[in-house]
DSSP file (Angstrom, degrees, kcal/mol; ACC not computed):
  #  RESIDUE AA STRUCTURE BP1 BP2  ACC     N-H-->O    O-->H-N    N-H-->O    O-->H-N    TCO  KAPPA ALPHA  PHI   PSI    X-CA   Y-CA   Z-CA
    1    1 A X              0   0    0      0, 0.0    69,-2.6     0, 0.0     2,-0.8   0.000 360.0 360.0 360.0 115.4    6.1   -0.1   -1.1
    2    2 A X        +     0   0    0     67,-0.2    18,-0.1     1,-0.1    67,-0.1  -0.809 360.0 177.9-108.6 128.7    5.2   -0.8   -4.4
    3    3 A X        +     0   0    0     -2,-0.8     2,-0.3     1,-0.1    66,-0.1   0.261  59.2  27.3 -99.9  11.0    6.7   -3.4   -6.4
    4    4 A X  S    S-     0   0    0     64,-0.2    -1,-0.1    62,-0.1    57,-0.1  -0.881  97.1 -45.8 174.0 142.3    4.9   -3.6  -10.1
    5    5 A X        +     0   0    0     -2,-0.3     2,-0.3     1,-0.1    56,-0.2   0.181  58.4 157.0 -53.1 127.5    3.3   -1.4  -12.2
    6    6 A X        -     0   0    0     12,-0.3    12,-2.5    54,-0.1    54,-0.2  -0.685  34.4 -97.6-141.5 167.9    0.6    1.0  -11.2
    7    7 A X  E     -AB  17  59A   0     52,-1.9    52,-1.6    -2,-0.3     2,-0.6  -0.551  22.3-167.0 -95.1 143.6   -1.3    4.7  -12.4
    8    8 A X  E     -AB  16  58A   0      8,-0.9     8,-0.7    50,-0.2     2,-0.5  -0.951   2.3-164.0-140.6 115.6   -0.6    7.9  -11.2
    9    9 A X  E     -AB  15  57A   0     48,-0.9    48,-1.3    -2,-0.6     6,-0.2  -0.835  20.2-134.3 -97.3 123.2   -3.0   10.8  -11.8
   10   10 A X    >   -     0   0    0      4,-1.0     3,-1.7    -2,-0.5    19,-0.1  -0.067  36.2 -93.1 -58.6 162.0   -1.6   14.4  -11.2
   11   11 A X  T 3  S+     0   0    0      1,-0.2    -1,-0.1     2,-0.1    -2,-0.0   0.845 131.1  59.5 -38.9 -41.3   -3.3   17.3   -9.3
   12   12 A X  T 3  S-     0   0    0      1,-0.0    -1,-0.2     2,-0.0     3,-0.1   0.318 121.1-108.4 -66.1  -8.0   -4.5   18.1  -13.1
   13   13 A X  S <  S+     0   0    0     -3,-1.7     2,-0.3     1,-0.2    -2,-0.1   0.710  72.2 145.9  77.4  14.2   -6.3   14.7  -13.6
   14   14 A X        -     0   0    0      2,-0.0    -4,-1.0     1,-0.0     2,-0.4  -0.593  36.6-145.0 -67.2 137.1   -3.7   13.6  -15.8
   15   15 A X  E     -A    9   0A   0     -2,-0.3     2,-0.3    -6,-0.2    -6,-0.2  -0.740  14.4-174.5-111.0 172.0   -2.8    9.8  -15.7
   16   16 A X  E     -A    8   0A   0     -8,-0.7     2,-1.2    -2,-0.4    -8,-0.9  -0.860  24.3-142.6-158.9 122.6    0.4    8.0  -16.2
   17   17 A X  E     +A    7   0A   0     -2,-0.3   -10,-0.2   -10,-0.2     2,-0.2  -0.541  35.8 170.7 -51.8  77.1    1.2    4.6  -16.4
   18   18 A X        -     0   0    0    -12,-2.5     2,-0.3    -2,-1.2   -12,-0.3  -0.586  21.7-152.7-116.4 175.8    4.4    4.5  -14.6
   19   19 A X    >   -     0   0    0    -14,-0.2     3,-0.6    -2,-0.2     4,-0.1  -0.952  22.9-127.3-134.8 164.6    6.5    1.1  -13.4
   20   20 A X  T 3  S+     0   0    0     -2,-0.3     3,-0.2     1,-0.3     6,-0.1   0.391  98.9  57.6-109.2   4.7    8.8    1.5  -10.4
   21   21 A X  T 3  S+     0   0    0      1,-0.1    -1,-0.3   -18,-0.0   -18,-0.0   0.049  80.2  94.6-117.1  23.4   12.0    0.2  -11.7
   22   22 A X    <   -     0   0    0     -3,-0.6     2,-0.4     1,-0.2     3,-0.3   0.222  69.1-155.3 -54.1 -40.8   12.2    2.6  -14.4
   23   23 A X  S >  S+     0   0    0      1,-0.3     3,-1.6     2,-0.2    -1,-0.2  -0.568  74.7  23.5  82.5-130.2   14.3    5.2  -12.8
   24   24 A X  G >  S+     0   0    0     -2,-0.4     3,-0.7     1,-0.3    -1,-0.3   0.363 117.4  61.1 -64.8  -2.5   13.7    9.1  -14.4
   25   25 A X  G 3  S+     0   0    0     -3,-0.3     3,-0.3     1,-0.2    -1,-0.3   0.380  87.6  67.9-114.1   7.4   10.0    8.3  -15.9
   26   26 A X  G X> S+     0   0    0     -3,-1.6     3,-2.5     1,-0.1     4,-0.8   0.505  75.1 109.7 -95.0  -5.1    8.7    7.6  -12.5
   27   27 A X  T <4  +     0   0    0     -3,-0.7     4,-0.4     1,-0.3    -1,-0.1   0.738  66.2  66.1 -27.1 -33.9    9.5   12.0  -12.1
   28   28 A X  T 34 S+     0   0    0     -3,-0.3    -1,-0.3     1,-0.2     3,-0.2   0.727  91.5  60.5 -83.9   3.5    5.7   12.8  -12.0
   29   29 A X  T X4 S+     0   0    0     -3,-2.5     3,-2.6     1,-0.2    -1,-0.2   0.778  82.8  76.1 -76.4 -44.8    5.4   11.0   -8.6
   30   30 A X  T 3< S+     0   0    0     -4,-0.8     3,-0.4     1,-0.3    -1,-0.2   0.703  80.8  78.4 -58.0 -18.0    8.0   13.5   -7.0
   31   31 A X  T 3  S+     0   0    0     -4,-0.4    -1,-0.3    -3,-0.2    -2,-0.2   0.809  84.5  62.7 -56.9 -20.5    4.7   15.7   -7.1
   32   32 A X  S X  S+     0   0    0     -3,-2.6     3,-1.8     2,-0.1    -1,-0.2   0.735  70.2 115.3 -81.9 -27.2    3.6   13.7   -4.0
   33   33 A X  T 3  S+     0   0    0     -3,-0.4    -3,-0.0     1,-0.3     0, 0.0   0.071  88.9   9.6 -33.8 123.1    6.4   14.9   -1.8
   34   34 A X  T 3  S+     0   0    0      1,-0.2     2,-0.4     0, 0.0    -1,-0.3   0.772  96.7 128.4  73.4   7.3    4.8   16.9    1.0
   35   35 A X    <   -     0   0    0     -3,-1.8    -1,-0.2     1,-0.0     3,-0.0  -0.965  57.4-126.0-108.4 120.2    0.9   16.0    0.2
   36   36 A X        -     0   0    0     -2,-0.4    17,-0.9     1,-0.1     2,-0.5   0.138  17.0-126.6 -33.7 155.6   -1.4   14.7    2.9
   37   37 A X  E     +C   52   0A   0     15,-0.2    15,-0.2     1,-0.1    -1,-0.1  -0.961  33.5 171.3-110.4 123.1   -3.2   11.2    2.2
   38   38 A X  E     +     0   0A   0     13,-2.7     2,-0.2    -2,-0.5    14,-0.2   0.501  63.7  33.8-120.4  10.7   -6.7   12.1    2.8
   39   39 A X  E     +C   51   0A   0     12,-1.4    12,-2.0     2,-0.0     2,-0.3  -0.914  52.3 172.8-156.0 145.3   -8.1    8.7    1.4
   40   40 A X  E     +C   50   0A   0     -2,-0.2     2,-0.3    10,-0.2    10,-0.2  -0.788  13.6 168.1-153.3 119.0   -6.9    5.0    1.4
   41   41 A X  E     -C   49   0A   0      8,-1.5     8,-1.3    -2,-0.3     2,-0.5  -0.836  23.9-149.0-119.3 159.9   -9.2    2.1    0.1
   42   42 A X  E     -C   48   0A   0     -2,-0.3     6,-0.2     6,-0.2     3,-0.1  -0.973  32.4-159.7-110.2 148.5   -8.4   -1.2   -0.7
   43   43 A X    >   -     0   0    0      4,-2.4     3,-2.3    -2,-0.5     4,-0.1  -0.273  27.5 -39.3-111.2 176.0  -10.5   -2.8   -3.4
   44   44 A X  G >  S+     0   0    0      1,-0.3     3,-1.2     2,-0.2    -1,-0.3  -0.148 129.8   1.7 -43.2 145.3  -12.1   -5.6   -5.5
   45   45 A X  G 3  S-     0   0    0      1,-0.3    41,-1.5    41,-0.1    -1,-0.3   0.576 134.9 -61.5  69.8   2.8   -9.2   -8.3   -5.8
   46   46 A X  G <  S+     0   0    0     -3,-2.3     2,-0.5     1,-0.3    -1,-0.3   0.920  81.8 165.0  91.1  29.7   -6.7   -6.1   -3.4
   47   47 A X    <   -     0   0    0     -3,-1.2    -4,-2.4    14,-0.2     2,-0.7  -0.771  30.6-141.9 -85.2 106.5   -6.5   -2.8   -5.9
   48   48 A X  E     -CD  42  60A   0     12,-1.4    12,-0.8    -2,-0.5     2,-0.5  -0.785  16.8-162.9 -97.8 127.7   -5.1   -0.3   -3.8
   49   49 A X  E     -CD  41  59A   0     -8,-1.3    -8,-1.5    -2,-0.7     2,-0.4  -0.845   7.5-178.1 -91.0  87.2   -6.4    3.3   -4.1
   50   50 A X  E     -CD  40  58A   0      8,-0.6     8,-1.4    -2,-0.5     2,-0.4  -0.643   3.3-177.7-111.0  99.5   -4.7    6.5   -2.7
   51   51 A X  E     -CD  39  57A   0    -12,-2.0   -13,-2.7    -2,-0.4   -12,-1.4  -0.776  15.1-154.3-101.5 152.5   -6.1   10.2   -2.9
   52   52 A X  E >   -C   37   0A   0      4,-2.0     3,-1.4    -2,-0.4   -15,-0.2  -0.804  41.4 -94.3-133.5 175.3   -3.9   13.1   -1.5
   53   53 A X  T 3  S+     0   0    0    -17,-0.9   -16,-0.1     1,-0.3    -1,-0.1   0.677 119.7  64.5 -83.2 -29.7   -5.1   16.6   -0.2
   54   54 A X  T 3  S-     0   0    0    -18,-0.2    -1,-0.3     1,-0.1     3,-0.1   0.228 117.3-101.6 -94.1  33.5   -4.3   17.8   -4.3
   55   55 A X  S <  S+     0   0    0     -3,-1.4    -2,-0.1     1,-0.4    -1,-0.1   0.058  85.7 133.4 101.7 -24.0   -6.6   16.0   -6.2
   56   56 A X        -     0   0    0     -5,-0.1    -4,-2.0   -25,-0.1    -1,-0.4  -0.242  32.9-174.7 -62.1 164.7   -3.5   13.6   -7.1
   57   57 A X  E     -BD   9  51A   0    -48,-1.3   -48,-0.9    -6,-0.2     2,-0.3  -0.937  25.1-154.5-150.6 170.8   -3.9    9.9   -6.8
   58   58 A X  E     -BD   8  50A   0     -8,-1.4    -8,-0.6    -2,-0.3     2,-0.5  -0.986  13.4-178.1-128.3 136.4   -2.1    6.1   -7.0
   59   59 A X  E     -BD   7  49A   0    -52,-1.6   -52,-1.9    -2,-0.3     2,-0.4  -0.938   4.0-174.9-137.0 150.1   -4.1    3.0   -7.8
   60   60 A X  E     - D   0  48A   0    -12,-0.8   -12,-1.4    -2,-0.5     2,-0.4  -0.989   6.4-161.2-123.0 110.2   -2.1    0.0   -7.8
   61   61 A X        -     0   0    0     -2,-0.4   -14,-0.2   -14,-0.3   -16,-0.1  -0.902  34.3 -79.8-112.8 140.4   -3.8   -3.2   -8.9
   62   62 A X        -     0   0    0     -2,-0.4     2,-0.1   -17,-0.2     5,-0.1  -0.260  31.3-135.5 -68.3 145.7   -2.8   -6.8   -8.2
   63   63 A X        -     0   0    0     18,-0.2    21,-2.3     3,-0.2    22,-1.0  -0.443  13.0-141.5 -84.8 133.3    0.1   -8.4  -10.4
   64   64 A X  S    S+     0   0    0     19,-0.2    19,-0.1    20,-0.2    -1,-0.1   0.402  98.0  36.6-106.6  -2.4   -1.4  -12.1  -11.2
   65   65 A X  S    S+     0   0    0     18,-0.1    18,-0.3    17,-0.1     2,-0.1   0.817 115.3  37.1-106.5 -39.3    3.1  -13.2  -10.5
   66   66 A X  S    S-     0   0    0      1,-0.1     2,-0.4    16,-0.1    18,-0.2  -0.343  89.9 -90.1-130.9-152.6    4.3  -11.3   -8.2
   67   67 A X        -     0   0    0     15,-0.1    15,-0.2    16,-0.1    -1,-0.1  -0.622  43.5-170.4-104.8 128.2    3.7   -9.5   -4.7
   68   68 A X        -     0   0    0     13,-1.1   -64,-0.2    -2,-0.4     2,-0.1   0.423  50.7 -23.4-134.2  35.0    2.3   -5.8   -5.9
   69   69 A X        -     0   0    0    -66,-0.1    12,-1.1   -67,-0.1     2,-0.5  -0.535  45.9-149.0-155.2 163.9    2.3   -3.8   -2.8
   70   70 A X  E     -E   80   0B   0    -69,-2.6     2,-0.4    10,-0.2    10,-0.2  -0.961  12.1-146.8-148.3-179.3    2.3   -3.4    0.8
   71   71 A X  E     +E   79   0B   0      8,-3.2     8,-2.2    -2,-0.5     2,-0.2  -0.989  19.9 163.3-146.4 127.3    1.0   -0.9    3.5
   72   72 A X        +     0   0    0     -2,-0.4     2,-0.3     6,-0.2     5,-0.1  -0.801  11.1 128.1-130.9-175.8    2.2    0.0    6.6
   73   73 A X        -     0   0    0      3,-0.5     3,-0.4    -2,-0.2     2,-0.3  -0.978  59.5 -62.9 174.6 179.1    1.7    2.9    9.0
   74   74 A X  S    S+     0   0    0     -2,-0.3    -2,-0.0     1,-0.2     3,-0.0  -0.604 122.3   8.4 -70.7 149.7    1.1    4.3   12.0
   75   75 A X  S    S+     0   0    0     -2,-0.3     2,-0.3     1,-0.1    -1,-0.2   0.474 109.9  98.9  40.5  14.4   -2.6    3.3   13.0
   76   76 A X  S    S-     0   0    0     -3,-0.4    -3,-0.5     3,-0.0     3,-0.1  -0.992  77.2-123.1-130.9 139.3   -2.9    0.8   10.1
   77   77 A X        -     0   0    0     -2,-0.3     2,-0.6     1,-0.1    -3,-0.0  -0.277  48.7 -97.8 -53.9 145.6   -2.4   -3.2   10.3
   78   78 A X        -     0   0    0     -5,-0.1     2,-0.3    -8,-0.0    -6,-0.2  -0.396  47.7-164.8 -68.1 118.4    0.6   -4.1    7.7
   79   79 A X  E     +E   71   0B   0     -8,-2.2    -8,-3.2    -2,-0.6     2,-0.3  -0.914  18.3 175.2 -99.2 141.7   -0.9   -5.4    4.1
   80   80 A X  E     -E   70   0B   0     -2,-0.3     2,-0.4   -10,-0.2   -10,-0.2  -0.927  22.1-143.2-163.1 132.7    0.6   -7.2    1.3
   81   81 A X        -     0   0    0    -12,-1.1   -13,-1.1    -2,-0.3     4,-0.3  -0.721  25.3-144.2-103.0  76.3   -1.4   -8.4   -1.7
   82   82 A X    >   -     0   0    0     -2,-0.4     3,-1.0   -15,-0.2   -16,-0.1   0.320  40.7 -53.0  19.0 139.2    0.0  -11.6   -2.8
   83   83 A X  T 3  S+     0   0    0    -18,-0.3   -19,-0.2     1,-0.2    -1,-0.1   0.023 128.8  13.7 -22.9 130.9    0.4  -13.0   -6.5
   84   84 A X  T 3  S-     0   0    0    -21,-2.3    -1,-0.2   -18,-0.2   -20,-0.2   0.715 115.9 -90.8  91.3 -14.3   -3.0  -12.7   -7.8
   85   85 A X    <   -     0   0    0     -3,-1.0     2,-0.4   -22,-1.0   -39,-0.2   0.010  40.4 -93.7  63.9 179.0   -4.7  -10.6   -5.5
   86   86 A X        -     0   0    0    -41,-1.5     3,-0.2     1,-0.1   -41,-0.1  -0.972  21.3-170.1-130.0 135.8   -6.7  -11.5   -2.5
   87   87 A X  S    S+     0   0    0     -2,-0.4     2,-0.6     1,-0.2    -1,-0.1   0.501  70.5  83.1 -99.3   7.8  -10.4  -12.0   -2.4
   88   88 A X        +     0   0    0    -43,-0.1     2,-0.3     2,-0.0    -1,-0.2  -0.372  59.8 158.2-101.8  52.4  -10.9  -12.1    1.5
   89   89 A X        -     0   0    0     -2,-0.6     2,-0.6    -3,-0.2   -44,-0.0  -0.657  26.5-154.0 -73.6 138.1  -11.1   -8.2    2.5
   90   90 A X              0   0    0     -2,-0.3    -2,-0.0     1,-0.1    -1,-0.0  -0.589 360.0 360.0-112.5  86.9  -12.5   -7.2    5.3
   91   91 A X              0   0    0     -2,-0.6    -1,-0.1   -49,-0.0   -49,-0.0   0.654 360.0 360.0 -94.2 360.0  -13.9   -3.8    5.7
């Protein structure tokens, strides 16, 4: 779930700046439908990073107010980055 604004690069290596409450300008995302996640990292300060199987990508970085994402899944512990980010990853 992502809650505040974050980059989305197309298959083409394009980026876009999109924010999730935004409605029709979040459209280039709907490319993601049906594409594998073949990488998922979390980063300095809790910046999360996403690659899919076409070269598309998400990176999310933490919001210094509010909550800016969480991760859940099959075979992965639930995450949520907190106001601020978090400096305590453990990889």
């Amino acid at each position: 779930m992502l809650e505040t604004p974050f980059l989305f690069r197309d298959a083409a290596g394009e980026w876009y700046e999109l924010d999730p409450g935004t409605g029709v300008s979040l459209a280039p995302v709907l490319a993601l439908f049906g594409q594998s996640v073949i990488a998922v990292d979390v980063r300095e300060h809790g910046a999360l990073v996403i690659d899919f199987d076409d070269g598309a990508g998400l990176w999310i970085g933490p919001d210094p107010q509010f909550e800016s994402w969480h991760l859940t899944g099959y075979g992965v512990d639930s995450i949520t980055v907190g106001p601020g980010g978090e400096d305590d990853w453990e990889r």
